[in-house]
N, C-alpha and C positions, 0 to 999 in steps of 0.2 A: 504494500500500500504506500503510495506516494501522498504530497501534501501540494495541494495543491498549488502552481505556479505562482496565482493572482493574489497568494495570502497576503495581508498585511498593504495593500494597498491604500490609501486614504478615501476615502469617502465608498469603499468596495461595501455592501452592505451584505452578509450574511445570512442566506437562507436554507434553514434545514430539510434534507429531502423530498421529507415523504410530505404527501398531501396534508396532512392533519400536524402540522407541528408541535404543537403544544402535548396532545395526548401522546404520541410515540414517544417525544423527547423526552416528559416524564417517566412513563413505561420503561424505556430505553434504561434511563438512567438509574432509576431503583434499580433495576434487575444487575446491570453492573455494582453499582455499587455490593449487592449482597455477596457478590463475589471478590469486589477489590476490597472493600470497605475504606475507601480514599476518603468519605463523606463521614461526620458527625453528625450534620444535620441538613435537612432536605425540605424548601418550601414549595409545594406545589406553584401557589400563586404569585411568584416570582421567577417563576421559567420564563426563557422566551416565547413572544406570541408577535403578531402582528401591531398588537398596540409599543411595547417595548421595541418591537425593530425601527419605527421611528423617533423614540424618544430621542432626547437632547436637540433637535431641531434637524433641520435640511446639511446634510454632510455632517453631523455630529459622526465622528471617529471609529466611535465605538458604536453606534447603534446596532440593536438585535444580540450586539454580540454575549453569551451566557460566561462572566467573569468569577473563579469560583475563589474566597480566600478562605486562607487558615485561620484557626480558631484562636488564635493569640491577638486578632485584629478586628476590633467593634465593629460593629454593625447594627444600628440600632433595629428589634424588634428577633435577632438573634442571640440564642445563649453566647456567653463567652467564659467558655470552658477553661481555657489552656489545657485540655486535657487533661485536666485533675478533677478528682473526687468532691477537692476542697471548693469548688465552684462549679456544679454540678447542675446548679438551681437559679446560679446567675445568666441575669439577660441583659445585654446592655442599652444605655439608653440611651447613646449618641450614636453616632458614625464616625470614623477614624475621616483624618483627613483626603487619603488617600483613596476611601471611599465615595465617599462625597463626591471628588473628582469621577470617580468611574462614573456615579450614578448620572453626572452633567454633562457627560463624556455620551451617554447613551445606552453606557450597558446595564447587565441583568449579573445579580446575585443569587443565584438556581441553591447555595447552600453553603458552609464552614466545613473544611476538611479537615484530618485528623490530624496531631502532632503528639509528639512525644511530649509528655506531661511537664509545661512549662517552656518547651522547645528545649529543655534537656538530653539528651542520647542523638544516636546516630543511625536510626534503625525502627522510629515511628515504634518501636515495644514497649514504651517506659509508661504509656499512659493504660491506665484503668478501665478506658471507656471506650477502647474497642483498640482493634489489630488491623494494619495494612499492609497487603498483601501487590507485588512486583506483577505490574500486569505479563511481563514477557514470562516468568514463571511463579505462580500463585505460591510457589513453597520458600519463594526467597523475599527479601527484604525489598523494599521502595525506596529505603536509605530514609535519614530522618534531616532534620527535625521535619521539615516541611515537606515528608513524604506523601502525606495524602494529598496536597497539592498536585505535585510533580507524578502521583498516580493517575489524580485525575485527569490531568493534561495525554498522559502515555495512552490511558484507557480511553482516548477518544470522546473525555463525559464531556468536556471545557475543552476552545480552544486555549485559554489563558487561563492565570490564576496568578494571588498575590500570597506569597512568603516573606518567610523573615527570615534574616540570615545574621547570625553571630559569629560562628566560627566555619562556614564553611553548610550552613541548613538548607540554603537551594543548590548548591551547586552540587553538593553532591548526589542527594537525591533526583536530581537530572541527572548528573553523568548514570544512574545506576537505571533509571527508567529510559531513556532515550531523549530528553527533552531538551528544551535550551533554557538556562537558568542565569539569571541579571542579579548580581550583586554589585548596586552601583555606588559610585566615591557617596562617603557620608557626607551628610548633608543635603544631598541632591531630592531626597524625597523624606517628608514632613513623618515622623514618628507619634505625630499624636495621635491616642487612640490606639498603639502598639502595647501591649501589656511588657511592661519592663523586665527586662532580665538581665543584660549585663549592659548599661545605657550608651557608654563609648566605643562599645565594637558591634552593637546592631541598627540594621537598616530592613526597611520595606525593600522587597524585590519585586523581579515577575518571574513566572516561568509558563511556556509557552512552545507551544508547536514549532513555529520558525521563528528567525529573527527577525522577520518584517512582524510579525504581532508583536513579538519582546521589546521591538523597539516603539511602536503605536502605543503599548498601555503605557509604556518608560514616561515616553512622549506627554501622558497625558496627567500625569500622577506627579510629575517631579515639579520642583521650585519651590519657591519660599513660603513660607507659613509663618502668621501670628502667634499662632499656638504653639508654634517650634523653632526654637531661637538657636537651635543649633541647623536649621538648614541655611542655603545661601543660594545665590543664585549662580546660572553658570558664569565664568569670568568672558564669556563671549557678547553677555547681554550688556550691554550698555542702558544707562539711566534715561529714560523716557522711551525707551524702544518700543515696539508694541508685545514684545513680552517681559517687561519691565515688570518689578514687581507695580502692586498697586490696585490691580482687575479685581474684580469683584470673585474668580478664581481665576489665582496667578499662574499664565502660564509656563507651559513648560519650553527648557530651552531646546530651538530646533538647531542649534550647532554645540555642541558640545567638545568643543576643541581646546586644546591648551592655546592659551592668550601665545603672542609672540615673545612675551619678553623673557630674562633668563631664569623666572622665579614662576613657581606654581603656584598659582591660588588656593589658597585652601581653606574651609568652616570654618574661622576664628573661632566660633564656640567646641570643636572638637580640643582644641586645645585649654582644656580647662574648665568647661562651662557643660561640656553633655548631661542630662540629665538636671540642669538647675533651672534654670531661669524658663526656659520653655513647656517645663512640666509644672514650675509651682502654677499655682490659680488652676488644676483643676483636682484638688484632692477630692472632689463627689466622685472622679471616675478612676474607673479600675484600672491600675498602671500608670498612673501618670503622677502623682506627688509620692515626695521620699526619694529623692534622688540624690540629696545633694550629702554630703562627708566623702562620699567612696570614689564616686565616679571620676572620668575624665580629667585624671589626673597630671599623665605623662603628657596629651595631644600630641598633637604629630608635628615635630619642630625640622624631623627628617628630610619633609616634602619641600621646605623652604629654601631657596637659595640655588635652585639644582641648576644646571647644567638646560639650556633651553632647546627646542628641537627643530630649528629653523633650518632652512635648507633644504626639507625633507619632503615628501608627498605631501601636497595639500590635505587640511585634514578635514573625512569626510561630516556629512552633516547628517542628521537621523533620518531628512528626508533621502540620505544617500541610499542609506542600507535597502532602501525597495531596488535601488537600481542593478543591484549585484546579479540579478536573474538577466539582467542584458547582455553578461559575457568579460564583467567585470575580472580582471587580475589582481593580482598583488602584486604585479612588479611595481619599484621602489621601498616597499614594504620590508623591515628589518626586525624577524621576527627570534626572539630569545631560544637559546634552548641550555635546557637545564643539563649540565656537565656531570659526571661522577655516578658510582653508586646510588638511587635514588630507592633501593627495597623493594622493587617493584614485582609485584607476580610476573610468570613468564608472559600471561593473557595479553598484560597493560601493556609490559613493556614492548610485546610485538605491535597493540597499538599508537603508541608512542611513537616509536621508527616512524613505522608505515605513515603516521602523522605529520612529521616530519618532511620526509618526503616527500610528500602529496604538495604541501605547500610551497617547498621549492620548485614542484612542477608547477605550481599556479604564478612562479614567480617570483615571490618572496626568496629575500635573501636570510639566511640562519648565522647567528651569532653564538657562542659558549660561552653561557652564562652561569657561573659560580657561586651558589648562596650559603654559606656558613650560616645562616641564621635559619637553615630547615632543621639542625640538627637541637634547635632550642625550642622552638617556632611551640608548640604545641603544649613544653611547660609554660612560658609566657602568657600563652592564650590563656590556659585553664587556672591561673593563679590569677590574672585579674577578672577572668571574667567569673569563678566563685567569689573571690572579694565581694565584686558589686552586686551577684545574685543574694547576696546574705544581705546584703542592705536593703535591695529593691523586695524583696517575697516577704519582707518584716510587715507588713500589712497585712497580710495571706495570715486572718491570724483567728478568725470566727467570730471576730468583734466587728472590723470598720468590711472586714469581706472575710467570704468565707460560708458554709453552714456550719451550725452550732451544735454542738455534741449533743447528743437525745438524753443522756443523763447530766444531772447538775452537778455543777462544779464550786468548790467551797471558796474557793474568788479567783479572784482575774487572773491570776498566774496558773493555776492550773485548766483553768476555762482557755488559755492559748496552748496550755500542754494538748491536751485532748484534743482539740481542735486540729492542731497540725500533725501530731500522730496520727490518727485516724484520716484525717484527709490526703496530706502529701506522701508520695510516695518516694521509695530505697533510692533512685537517685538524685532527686531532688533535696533529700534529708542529705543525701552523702554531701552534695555541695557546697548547701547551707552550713554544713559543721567547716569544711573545708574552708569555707571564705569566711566565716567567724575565726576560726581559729588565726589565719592568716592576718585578721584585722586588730588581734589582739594587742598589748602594748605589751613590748619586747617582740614581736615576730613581725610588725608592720616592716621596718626598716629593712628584715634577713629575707624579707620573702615580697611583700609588694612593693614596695621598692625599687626594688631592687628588677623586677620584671618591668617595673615600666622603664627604667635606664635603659634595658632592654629593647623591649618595644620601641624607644629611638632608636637603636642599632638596627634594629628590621628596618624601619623606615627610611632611614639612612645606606644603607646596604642595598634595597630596591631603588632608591631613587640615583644609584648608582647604576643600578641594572637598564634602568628607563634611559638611561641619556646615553647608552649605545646601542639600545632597542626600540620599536614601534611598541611592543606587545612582547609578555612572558608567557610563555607555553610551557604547562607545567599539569603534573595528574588530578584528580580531582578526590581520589582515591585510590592505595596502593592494587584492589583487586578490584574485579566487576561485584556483582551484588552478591550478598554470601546470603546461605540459609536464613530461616528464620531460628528460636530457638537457641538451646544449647549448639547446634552443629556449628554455629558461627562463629567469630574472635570474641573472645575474651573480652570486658571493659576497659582493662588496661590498651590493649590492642587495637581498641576502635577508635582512643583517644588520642593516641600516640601517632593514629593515621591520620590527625587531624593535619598534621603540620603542614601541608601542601596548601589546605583552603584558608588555616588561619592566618595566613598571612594576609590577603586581603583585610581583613577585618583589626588589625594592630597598626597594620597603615596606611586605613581609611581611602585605600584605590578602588578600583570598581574592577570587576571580574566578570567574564561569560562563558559560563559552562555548555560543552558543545557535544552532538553525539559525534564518537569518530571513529567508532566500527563495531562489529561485531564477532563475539568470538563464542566458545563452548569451552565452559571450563573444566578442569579437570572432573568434577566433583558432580559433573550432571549433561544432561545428553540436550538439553534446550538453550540454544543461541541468546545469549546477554548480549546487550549496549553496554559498552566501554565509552566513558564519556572523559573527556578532556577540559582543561579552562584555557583564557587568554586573560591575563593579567596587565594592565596599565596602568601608567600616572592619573591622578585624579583629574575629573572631567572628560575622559576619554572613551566613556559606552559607546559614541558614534565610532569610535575606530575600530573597538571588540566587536561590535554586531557587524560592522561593514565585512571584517577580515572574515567573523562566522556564519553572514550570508553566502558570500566567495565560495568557502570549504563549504557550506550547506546545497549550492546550487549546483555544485561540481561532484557532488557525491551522492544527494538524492538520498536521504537516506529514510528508510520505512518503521513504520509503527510495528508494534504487535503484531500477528495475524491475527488473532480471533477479537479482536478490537478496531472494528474498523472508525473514522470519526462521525463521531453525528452531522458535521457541519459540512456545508460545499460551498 
């Protein structure tokens, strides 16, 4: 099954097969779902129908199109789970900003997909309240955090859908389902209405069929927000432009280029201010006050000062990325590749190569690129990012959120014991103890500290990497998707795999997760996606999605079989 040519076109409008849309498309989708379980929750009467195919007006973007997001992100009139027990009962009352924009944008919210409880794990198993299953094989993972997303995209239920990514939550559960997953530079899309978890390394994403959709909802979702004073706008927009901030919804920027000059722009509020000033004033809603002792402490001072990339291919714009299906190259195009031992299955690493290679035949010129900072990359991540999970989940407590233990509690302190026992679960407790303990006096200095001094050294080390490369090509994870269950890695093992994707997320660049082949691995007789990232300087998703429409139009690559898409 191919995807179709015209996807992602502007003002293309989206029509489902069969005569009766609205009754198959539901039908349709229950019935998958019983089998992916990608979904938590399912509203009939916000399916696509012929009234929603025109919403948002005449060439609205997104009209018709069925947008599905994860349960970590409001929605007003939908629970908002995170996948825990301990909020089980809550509904939220807003909309996240990022939704808001879809809804004005044209599209349709069909339902909340599943995540690992609190977007904790890497493998969509940590939550209580259901299990999702790898559409290309029902007995292997979806990858997590934001696997029922990137399920439901694989499964054909959504062309699109919106995640969250902390250390690596869409991109790898794309690389594992076949999908393309947008981790963009922080700040470029507004976090309010994200339920908090670690507040300086996460961001809204998409993930999506191709890159002409990934780049359309990008398109439509990113730029500055009131409510989020850690976003900013792109350094392309100039003040008064017509997408200056200001619009009644601020649009998004349609070039996404690094400015000319020899210094990267970057979120002043990532440096120092994530999680303060843009979340206080809304403590009525879930995830958004209590941010402020932990967070955003190191910022990215890395990015600053670099090395400029003048001289080079013009860089493309979002409305470029449609244009790659015309026959588009990559020549001038100066693409990283990662040097040395990288641990890789034999699977990857044959993908890898063949990767490699493919892009030189599109053109692209390869460069060897050496990061000492993968062999830390993954304690860094999970030392700040339990720090600030221990600050931000302090709410999560059966008092201001939360349900309340059925038996009474002889005061307040054991009414949060009960509370959080019973409701959070094994690794979300693990974390909390983890980033308490770390935030203690006497270990703050030996241990977070000490990672974020760190964390400038990754930032500083890629933005070394960037100023003799377009783009870093690098795994997304060491194997394709493993079992469900016991048969899979270890905890230690799946965190330690982190290091590939958290680096994006310590130095606040953007990343697009790509499919880039198919293999059969040792341990089962059904064809997995092997999926890949392109890593960049901040503000750069137009040149990630242009270089993985390129690699996407040149290789065709196919869904499931028994999943074909609802959409044409």
């Amino acid at each position: 099954m191919d995807y179709p040519r015209d996807a992602g076109r502007r003002g293309q409008r989206y029509a489902p097969a069969p005569e009766d849309p609205g009754t198959f498309y539901d039908h349709t989708l229950r019935s998958r779902n019983e089998e992916i379980g990608a979904f938590l929750e399912l509203d009939p009467a916000r399916r696509p129908t012929a009234t929603t195919a025109n919403a948002g007006g005449e060439g609205a973007p997104l009209a018709g199109l069925p947008v599905a997001v994860k349960d970590n992100i409001a929605v007003e009139g939908f629970h908002l789970t995170c996948g825990s027990l301990l909020l089980r009962t809550y509904r939220s009352p807003y909309d996240a900003t990022a939704v808001k924009r879809l809804a004005s944008a044209g599209a349709s919210i069909p339902g909340k997909t599943l995540l690992d409880e609190f977007g904790m794990g890497s493998a969509t198993d940590t939550s209580p309240l259901g299990l999702c299953c790898n559409p290309w094989d029902r007995s292997r993972t979806a990858g997590g955090s934001s696997g029922g997303s990137a399920a439901a995209v694989a499964a054909g239920m959504v062309p699109l859908a919106l995640g969250s990514d902390t250390g690596g939550s869409i991109r790898q559960p794309a690389g594992f389902c076949g999908v393309y997953g947008l981790k963009p530079t922080y700040g470029a899309v507004s976090r309010h209405g994200l339920v908090a978890y670690a507040s300086s390394l996460e961001t809204i994403g998409v993930l999506g069929a191709t890159p002409e959709l990934v780049s359309l909802l990008f398109d439509v979702i990113a730029g500055p927000d009131e409510w989020d004073q850690t976003t900013s706008p792109s350094p392309s927009l100039a003040p008064g432009s017509p997408s200056a901030p200001g619009a009644l919804r601020p649009a998004s920027p349609t070039t996404l280029a690094r400015t000319s000059s020899t210094a990267w722009t970057v979120p002043a509020a990532q440096a120092g201010q994530a999680g303060q000033a843009g979340q206080a004033g809304q403590a009525g809603h879930t995830g958004q006050a209590g941010q402020a002792g932990h967070t955003g402490q190191a910022g990215q001072a890395g990015h600053t000062g670099q090395a400029g990339q003048t001289g080079r291919t013009p860089e493309p714009t979002l409305e470029d990325v449609a244009r790659a299906r015309d026959g588009a190259g990559l020549a001038g195009r100066r693409i990283g590749v990662l040097a040395g031992d990288l641990g890789l299955s034999a699977e990857v690493r044959a993908v890898y190569c063949q990767s490699v290679d493919r892009l030189r035949s599109l053109g692209a010129e390869t460069v060897e690129i050496t990061l000492g900072c993968l062999d830390y990359s993954a304690a860094v991540y999970y030392t700040i990012a339990s720090a600030e999970a221990s600050s931000n989940l302090a709410r999560f407590d059966g008092i201001r959120y939360g349900v309340r233990p059925a038996e009474p509690a002889d005061n307040p302190y054991e009414l949060v014991r009960m509370a959080r026992s019973d409701g959070l679960g094994p690794e979300v407790k693990l974390r909390i103890l983890l980033g308490t303990f770390i935030l203690r006096s006497g270990f703050h200095a030996r241990y977070y500290a000490r990672a974020q001094r760190l964390r400038r050294r990754i930032s500083s080390e890629l933005a070394e990497a960037f100023a003799r490369c377009d783009a870093l090509l690098a795994p997304t994870f060491p194997t394709p998707a493993f079992p469900l269950g016991d048969a899979g890695p270890g905890p230690l093992a799946r965190k330690q795999a982190d290091r590939f994707t958290a680096l994006a997320n310590l130095a606040g660049c953007p990343a697009v997760a790509f499919p880039a082949g198919l293999v059969t691995p040792e341990d089962g007789a059904t064809e997995l996606p092997v999926g890949l990232q392109l890593l960049g300087p901040p503000w750069s998703e137009a040149r990630l999605l242009s270089i993985a429409a390129v690699h996407h139009h040149a290789t065709e690559p196919a869904g499931p079989p028994e999943y074909p898409p609802l959409w044409e």
